[in-house]
C-alpha positions, 0 to 999 in steps of 0.5 A: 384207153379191153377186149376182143372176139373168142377171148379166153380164160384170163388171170383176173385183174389184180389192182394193187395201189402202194401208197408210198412218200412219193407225194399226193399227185404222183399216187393219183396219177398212178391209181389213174393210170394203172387200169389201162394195162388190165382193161384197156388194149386186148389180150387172151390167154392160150389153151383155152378153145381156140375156134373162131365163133360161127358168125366169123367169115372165116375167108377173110381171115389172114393166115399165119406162118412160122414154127415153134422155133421162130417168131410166126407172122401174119402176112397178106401177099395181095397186099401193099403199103401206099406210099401216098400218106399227106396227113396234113391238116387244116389245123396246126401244131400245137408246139408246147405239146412236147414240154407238157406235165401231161405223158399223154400230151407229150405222146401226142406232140409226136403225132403232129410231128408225123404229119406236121399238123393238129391231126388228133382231136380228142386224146384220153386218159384213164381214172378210177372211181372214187368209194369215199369221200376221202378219195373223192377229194384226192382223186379229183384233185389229180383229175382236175389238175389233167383236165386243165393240162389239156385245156391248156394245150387245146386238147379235148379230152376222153376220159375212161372212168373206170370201176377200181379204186385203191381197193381194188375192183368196184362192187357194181352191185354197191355201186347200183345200191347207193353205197358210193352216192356221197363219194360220187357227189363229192368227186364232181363237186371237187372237181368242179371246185378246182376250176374246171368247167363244162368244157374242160370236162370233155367226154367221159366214159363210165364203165368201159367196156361193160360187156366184158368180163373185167369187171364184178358184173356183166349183168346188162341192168347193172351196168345201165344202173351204174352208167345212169348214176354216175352220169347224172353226179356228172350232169349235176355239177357240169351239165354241159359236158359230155358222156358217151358209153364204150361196149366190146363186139362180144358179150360175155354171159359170166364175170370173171371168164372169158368162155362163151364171148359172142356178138349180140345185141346191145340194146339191153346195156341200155334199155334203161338209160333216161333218154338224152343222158348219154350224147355218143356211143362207141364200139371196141373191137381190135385184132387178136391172134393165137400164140405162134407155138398153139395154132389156131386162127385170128380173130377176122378182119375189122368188119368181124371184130367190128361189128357196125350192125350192132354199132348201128342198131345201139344208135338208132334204139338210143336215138343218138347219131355220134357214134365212135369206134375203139380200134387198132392194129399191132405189129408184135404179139407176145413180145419178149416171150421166145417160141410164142411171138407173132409179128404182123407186117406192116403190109397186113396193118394196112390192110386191117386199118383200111378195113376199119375205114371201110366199117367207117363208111358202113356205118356214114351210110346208116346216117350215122357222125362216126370218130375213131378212137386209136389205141397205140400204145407200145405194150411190150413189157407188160403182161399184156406184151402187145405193141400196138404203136406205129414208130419205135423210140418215141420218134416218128420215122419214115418207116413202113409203119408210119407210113401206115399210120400216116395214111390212115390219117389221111383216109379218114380225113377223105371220109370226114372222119376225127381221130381220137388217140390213146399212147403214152 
């Protein structure tokens, strides 16, 4: 709804899924949702090597102030919040949002509150890979059950579908061999079954993020082998949906750590994907910085963590002109973790979200139809400690940081750009 430039050693994911008397929806909807900490918003783990990678301009890279003893903060001094932020739309409000069964519908009524108008095109959720057929029919009795939510409500959506499943992490090398074709057969007919229809399906993403070390395989031919099957079992049963691939900035050579990530090509991830079976592809890249109390520097500016070179060369080799990036911006880092915590000023998020416009513009250049995906969730009290949102409370204040937002908003609108959007 993950990770980013020189990431470290990292824990491995641990998915555990308690089947409890809570009832069939209620587990699912867990199961869907419970990757999203583990893959989808970045992390790295301290002590590891803390050197930028020679690529990054290291210049451009915003410093960090403080001690061991207090919470350091990344600042900028040049730079200003605009107080110029109509994010209007041409489109309204969609008012049955905040009454939603949906945590993300819910979320997103908030962010039409912001700028009093439908800002946000496509919002996502996440959901896991069925290795059954038993849970093909339950997992698609949840997803079917969201995906008419949404259209409801008149929400395109975005749906991660990731490598896990009750067990735990998706053997893709079974994944590649067949092992799971019946389950991933059953999953869409199910689907399709309950009602839903090729455009209540929205865009979906197999094995996000497939370059990164968070998954049993990193291995390029895997990875396209994987993304081939399970869009082909969802063409099968809704052939006018969507399907979109999601690669980080950095390739890491090994599954399982986070040591040697650098930018290079993507095209082996997709050199043998049929042509036109996949209709977009995006790029993740978000900001990291080092914990106060160990030093070293961030990860650069946008145009570092979000390499348009590489967006660009994968849509040209793939002959695709949709393109999207995964991006964002947080205020706390290592929240609730005394001695480590770096908080970034509202000042210095500007200037990396107008970064991320600026990378935008590069790649409008390259003739190419570039969206963008927000992650803004409030990560806090998870491992991951990261607060990547842009009001506190659930409530849209007129603060510094929904200033921000709310410009950005309006940047992208000036450059034609739509607003994806992951918070719940």
């Amino acid at each position: 709804m993950t990770l980013i430039v020189n990431k470290h050693l990292i824990a491995q994911k641990k998915y555990i899924i308690i089947l409890t008397c809570l009832g069939i929806a209620a587990v699912f909807m867990w199961i869907s949702l419970s990757a999203v900490a583990a893959v989808y918003s970045p992390s790295r783990t301290m002590g590891a090597q803390s050197k930028v990678s020679a690529n990054v301009v290291t210049q451009d890279i915003p410093t960090i102030e403080g001690n061991d003893k207090a919470p350091s903060t990344i600042v900028n001094k040049s730079a200003t919040v605009t107080t110029l932020s109509d994010c209007m739309s041409s489109q309204p409000r969609r008012p049955t949002l905040a009454s939603a069964t949906s945590p993300q519908l819910r979320k997103l009524a908030q962010y039409e509150q912001a700028c009093d108008s439908g800002i946000i095109t496509r919002m996502s959720f996440f959901v896991a890979t069925p290795t059954t057929i038993a849970e093909a029919n339950k997992y698609a009795q949840y997803v079917a059950k969201q995906l008419r939510e949404f259209a409801t409500h008149n929400v395109s959506p975005v749906v991660f579908f990731e490598p896990t499943s009750s067990t735990g992490l998706v053997d893709l090398k079974a994944y590649r061999d067949g092992t799971y074709d019946s389950a991933l057969d059953t999953y869409f007919a199910a689907i399709k079954a309950r009602g839903i229809t090729d455009a209540m399906m929205g865009t979906w993403v197999p094995l996000p993020e497939g370059n990164l070390p968070v998954w049993t395989s990193v291995d390029p031919n895997i990875f396209a082998a994987c993304v081939t099957k399970a869009v082909t079992y969802q063409k099968k049963h809704f052939p006018g949906s969507s399907a979109s691939i999601l690669l980080d900035t950095d390739t890491y050579p090994v599954s399982g750590s986070w040591v040697n990530g650098r930018p290079v090509s993507l095209l082996p991830y997709v050199k043998s994907i049929p042509y036109g079976l996949i209709d977009s592809v995006g790029l993740q890249g978000l900001p990291w910085s080092p914990a106060n109390n160990e030093g070293g520097t961030t990860n650069g500016a946008p145009n570092q963590y979000l390499r348009a070179d590489l967006l660009t060369e994968l849509a040209h080799g793939m002959n695709i002109k949709d393109v999207w990036l995964n991006t964002g911006s947080f205020g706390v880092k290592y929240a609730n973790q005394p001695g480590r915590q770096v908080t970034v000023k509202p000042e210095q998020r500007h200037v990396q979200l107008t970064g991320v416009v600026g990378v935008v513009k590069t790649l409008q250049a390259q003739g190419l139809a570039v969206s963008v995906h927000l992650f803004a969730e409030n990560k806090s009290d998870v491992p991951e400690a990261t607060d990547w949102s842009y009001w506190p409370n659930g409530k849209a204040a007129s603060s510094s940081s929904t200033i921000i937002f709310k410009t950005f908003v309006r940047d992208l609108q000036a450059a034609n750009v739509s607003l994806w959007l992951f918070d719940i």
